[in-house]
C-alpha positions in Angstrom: 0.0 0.0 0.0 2.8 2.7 0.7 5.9 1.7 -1.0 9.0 4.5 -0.8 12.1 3.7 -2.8 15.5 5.3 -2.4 13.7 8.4 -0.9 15.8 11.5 0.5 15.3 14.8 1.8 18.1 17.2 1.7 18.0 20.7 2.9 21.3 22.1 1.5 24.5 19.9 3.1 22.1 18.1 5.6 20.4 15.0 4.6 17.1 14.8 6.7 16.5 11.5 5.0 18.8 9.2 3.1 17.8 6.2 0.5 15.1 5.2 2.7 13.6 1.9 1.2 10.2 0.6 2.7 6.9 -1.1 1.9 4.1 -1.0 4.4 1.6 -3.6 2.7 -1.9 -3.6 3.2 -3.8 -5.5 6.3 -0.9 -3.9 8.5 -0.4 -1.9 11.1 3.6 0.1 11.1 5.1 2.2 13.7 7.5 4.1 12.7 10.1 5.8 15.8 12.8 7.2 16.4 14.4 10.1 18.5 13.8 14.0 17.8 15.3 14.8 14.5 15.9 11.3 13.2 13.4 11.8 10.3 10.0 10.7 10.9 8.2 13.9 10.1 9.7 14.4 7.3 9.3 11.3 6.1 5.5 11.1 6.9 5.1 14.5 5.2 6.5 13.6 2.1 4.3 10.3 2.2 1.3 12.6 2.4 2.8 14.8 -0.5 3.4 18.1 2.3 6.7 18.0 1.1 8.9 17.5 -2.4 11.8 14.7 -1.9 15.1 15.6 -3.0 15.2 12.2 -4.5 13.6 8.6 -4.9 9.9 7.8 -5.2 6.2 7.3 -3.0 3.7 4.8 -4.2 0.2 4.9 -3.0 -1.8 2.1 -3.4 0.1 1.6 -6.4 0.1 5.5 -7.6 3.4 7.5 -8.1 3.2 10.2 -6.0 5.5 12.2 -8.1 3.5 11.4 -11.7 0.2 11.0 -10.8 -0.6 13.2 -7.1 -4.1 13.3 -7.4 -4.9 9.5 -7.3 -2.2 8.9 -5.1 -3.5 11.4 -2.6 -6.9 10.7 -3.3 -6.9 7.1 -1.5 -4.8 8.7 1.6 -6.0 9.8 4.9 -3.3 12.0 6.7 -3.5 12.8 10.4 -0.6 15.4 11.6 0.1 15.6 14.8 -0.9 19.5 15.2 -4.2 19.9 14.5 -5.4 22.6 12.1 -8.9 23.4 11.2 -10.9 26.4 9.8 -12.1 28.0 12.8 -14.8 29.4 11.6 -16.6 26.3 10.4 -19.0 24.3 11.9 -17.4 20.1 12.7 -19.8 18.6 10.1 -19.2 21.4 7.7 -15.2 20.7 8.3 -15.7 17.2 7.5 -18.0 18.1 4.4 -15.2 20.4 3.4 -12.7 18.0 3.7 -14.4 15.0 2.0 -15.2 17.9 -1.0 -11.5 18.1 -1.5 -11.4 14.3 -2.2 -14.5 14.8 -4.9 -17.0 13.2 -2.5 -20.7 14.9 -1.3 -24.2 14.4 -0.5 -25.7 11.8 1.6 -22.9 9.3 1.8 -20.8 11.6 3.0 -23.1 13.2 5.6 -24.0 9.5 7.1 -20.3 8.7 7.6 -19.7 12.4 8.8 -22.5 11.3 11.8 -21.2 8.4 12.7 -17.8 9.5 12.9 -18.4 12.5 15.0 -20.9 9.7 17.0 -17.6 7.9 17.7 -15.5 10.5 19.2 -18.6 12.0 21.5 -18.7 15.1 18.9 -22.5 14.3 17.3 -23.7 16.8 19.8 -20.9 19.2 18.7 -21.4 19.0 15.5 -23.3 22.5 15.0 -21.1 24.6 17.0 -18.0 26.2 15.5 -15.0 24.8 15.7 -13.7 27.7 17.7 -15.1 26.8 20.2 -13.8 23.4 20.8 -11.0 22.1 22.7 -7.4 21.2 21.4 -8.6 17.6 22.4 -11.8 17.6 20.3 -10.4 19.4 17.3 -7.6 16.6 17.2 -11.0 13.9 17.1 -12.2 16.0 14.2 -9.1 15.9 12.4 -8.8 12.1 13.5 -12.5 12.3 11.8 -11.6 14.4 8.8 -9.0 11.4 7.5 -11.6 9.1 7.7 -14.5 10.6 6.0 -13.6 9.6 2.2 -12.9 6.0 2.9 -8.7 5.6 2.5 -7.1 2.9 1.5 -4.2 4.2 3.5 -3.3 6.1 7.0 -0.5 8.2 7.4 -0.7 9.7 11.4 1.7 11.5 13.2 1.5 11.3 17.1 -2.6 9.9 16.8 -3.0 10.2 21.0 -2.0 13.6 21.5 -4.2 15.6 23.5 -7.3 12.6 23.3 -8.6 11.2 26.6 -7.9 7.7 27.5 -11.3 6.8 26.2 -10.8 8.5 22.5 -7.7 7.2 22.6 -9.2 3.3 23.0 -11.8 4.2 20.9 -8.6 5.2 18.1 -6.9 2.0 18.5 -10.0 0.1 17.7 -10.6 1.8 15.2 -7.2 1.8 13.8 -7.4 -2.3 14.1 -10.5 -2.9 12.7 -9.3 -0.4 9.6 -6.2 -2.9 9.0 -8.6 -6.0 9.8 -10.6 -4.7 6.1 -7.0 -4.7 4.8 -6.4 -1.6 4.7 -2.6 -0.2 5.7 -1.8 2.5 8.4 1.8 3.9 9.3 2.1 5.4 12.8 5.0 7.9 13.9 4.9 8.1 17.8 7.0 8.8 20.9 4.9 5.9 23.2 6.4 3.4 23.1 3.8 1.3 24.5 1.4 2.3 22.5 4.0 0.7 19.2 4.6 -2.5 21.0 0.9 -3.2 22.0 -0.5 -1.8 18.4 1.7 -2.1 15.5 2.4 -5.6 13.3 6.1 -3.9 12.7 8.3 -1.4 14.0 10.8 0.6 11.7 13.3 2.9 13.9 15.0 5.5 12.4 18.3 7.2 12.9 19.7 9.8 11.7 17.7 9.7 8.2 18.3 6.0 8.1 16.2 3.0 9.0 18.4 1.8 11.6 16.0 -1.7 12.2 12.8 -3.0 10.9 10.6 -5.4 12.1 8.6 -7.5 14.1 8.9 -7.5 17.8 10.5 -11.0 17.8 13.3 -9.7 14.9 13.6 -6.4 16.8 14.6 -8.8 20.0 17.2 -10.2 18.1 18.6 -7.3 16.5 19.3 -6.2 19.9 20.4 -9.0 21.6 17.2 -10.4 23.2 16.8 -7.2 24.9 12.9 -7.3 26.2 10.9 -4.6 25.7 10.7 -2.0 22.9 12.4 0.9 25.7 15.5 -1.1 25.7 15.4 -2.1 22.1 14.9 1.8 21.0 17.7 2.7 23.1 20.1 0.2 22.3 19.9 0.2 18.3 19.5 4.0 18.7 23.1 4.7 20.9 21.0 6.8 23.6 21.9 4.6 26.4 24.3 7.5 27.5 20.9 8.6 29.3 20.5 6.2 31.2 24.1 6.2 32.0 24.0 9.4 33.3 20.7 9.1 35.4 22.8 5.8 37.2 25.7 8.4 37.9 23.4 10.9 39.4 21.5 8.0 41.7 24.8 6.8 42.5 
């Protein structure tokens, strides 16, 4: 479903990405980590055509991002992890907006606009201008907004910022039974638990480069049968200095 080949991002002598080669295929789930500045953004962003790669290519569903951008973006849903949103509309007449930008209107769309604001507790919301709702509830709408045109494929940055514990099971179901239909998601995120209870595979950058890719069991034994995904990020990642330093201080 998302398929990036040789892809790079270079902003003058620094290379925020380098030859990144990765297929997310469809029925899964893929986190994607790694510490501040080792890529992800920029990689998601260029997945959800934001921004131009210096080199290499982005497949869609099968759609060159590069040669043919409408279809590709047509069958995406992206989900950043700041939520912006025209202040002055109403939540249904966001998500209307939205799912005109994707072709899609009339009756169709306002069913699944319903239901989705029914899911995140924003039905009764759904009147009121967005204005006046919370940086938690605006993130649902936006959560709502990649939804409402039916993607083949999820791009999300940070989903469980600023949601509630309840939104945020409500998310991860949803996000499970999406890749149950065979559909594909790819999930930056700092929580670490949340990758390791969630996500089918893990890919963990470094420095622009995918330093390991896989399942929890290959991630195990990339690291030396180290348990849990804290110690596996750290290790493959060279930030154990950290915790190092927090030993000297206890010392």
């Amino acid at each position: 479903m998302i398929e990036m080949t040789s892809l790079s991002k270079r902003y003058g002598t620094f290379t925020a990405v380098r030859s990144l080669d990765l297929v997310v295929p469809s029925g899964e789930l893929f986190g994607f980590l790694g510490p501040n500045g080792a890529g992800k953004t920029t990689t998601m962003r260029m997945i959800a055509g934001i921004l131009q790669p210096t080199s290499g290519t982005v497949r869609i569903a099968g759609h060159d991002l590069q040669t043919d951008p409408l279809r590709a973006k047509r069958v995406l849903g992206f989900i950043p992890d700041r939520p912006f949103v025209y202040e002055k509309l109403t939540g249904m007449e966001f998500l209307r907006f939205t799912a005109g930008l994707y072709g899609e209107d009339g009756a169709d769309v306002d069913r699944r606009g319903h239901e989705l604001l029914a899911l995140f507790d924003l039905e009764s919301w759904r009147d009121e201008l967005v204005e006046s709702y919370s940086h938690g509830m605006r993130q649902k709408l936006i959560i709502a907004s990649a939804f409402v045109h039916r993607p083949k494929v999820i791009v999300v940055d940070e989903p469980m910022v600023g949601l509630d514990p309840k939104s945020s099971k409500i998310l991860k179901d949803l996000f499970r039974e999406y890749t149950r239909r065979g559909h594909a998601i790819m999930m930056s995120t700092h929580t670490l638990e949340i990758a390791e209870d969630m996500c089918d595979r893990i890919g963990i950058m470094q420095r622009g480069e995918l330093a390991a890719c896989g399942t929890m069991h290959e991630l195990r034994g990339a690291a030396g049968n180290t348990d849990g995904l804290e110690q596996i990020f750290l290790r493959l990642t060279g930030d154990l200095v950290a915790r190092e330093l927090v030993e000297v201080l206890d010392a």
